[in-house]
C-alpha positions in Angstrom: 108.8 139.1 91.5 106.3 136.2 91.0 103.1 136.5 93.2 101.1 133.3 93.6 97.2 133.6 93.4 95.3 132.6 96.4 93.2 129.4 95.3 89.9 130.3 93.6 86.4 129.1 95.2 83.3 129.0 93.3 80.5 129.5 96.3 76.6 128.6 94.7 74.0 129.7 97.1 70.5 130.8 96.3 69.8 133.1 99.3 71.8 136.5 98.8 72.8 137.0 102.3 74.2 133.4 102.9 76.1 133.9 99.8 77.1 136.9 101.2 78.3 135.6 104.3 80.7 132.7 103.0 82.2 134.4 100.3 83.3 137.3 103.3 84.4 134.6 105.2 86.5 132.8 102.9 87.5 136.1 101.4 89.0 136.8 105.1 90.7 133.8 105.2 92.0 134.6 102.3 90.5 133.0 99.1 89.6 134.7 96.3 85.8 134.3 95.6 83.2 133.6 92.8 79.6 133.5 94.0 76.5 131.9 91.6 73.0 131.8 93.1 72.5 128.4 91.3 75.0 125.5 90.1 73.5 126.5 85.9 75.3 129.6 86.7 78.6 128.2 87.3 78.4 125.5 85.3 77.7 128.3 82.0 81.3 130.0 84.0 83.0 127.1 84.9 86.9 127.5 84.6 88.1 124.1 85.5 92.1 125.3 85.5 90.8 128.5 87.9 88.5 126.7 90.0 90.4 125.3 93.2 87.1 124.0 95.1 83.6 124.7 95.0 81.2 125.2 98.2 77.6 124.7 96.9 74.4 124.5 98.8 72.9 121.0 98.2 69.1 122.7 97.5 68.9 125.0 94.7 66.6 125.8 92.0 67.4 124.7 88.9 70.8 122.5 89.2 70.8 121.3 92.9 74.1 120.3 94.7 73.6 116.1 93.6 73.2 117.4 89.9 76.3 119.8 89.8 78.5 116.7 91.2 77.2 114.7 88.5 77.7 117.6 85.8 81.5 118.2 87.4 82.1 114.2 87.1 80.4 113.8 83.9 83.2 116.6 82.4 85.8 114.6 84.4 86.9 117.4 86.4 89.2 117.4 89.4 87.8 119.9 91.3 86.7 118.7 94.8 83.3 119.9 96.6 82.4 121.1 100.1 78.6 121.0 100.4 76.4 123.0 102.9 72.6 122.3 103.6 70.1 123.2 106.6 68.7 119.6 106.0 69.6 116.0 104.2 68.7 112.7 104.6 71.5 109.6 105.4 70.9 108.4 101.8 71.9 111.6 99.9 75.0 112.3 102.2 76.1 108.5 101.6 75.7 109.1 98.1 77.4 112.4 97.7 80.7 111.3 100.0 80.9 108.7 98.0 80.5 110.5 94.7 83.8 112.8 96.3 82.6 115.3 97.9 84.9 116.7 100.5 82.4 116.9 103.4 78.7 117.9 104.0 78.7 120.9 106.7 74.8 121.5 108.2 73.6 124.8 108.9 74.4 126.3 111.1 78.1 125.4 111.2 81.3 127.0 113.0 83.3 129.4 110.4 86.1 127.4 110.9 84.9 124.2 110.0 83.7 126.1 106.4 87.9 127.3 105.7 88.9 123.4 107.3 86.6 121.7 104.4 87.9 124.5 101.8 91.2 123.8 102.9 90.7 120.1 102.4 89.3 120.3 99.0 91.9 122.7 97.8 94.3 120.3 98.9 92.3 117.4 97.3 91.8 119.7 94.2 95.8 119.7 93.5 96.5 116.0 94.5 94.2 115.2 91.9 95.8 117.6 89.2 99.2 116.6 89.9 98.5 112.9 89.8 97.2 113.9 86.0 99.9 115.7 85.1 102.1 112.5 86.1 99.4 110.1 84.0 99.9 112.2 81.1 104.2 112.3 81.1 103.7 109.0 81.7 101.5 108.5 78.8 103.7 110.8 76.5 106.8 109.0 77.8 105.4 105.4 77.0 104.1 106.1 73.6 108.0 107.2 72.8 109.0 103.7 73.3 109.5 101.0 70.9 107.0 97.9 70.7 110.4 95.8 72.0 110.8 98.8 74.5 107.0 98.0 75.5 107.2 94.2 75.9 110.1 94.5 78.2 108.4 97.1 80.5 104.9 94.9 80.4 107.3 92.0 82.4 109.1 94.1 84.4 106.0 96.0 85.5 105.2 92.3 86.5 108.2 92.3 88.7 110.0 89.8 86.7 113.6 89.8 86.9 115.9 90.8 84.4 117.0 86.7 83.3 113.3 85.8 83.3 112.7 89.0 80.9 115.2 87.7 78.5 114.0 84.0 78.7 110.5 84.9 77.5 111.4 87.5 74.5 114.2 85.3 73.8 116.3 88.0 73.9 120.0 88.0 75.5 120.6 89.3 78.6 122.6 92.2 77.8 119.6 93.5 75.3 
């Protein structure tokens, strides 16, 4: 009997009790949990395959919630981010939701709305792996054809028709 894992979210929270709190939470709702008190710490532990989404606060000591997005984009990972702060300014929200993060949630915020955001970037975690798993067969399956093979699929990528195709690679229809 197979058993699938439930998804896998990293929690970075400096203060121990908050930490606490949303990895109980998320735990309940059924996630399995890895809490860091700063984004360093999960960056030095960082799984990309095991990490489904990350809830991070935005201030924290050393790497802050802006810098771990920008470490997390710099290594071209797909994992999606929920971020939680007591205060921000329009500017660095802006700047994070357009970076990809999932949503900003302000303290004090409704348990549900935490699991609604996780359940978001989980989701938005897996579209993004799937979609690379289809570039790379794609890739794979291109580099198989032949540089004839390749011209033809350049025009009808193009949405030339097949007569048109054969025209400009002066090639019969039937080829």
């Amino acid at each position: 009997m197979d058993f699938i894992e439930p998804p896998t979210i990293c929690v970075i929270e400096d203060h121990d009790e908050i930490r606490s709190a949303i990895a109980t939470a998320l735990e309940g709702a059924g996630y399995r949990v890895k809490a860091y008190a700063d984004g360093g710490d999960l960056l030095a532990d960082f799984d990309e395959q095991r990490t489904d989404a990350v809830v991070s606060d935005l201030h924290l000591p050393t790497i802050d919630g802006p810098m771990l997005q920008r470490r997390l984009i710099e290594r071209d990972s797909d994992v999606a981010l929920v971020f939680i702060t007591g205060d921000t300014d329009v500017r660095t929200a802006v700047r994070l939701m357009e970076a990809g993060a999932v949503t900003i949630l302000e303290k004090p915020y409704p348990p549900e709305d935490l699991t609604t955001a996780v359940e978001k970037a989980v989701a938005r975690t897996r579209h993004r792996r799937q979609l690379r798993h289809e570039r790379t067969i794609a890739h794979r399956r291109y580099a198989l054809l032949t540089d004839d093979e390749k011209a033809v699929l350049k025009f009808i990528v193009a949405g030339l028709p097949n007569k048109a195709i054969a025209l400009r690679l002066d090639l019969s229809m039937r080829t």
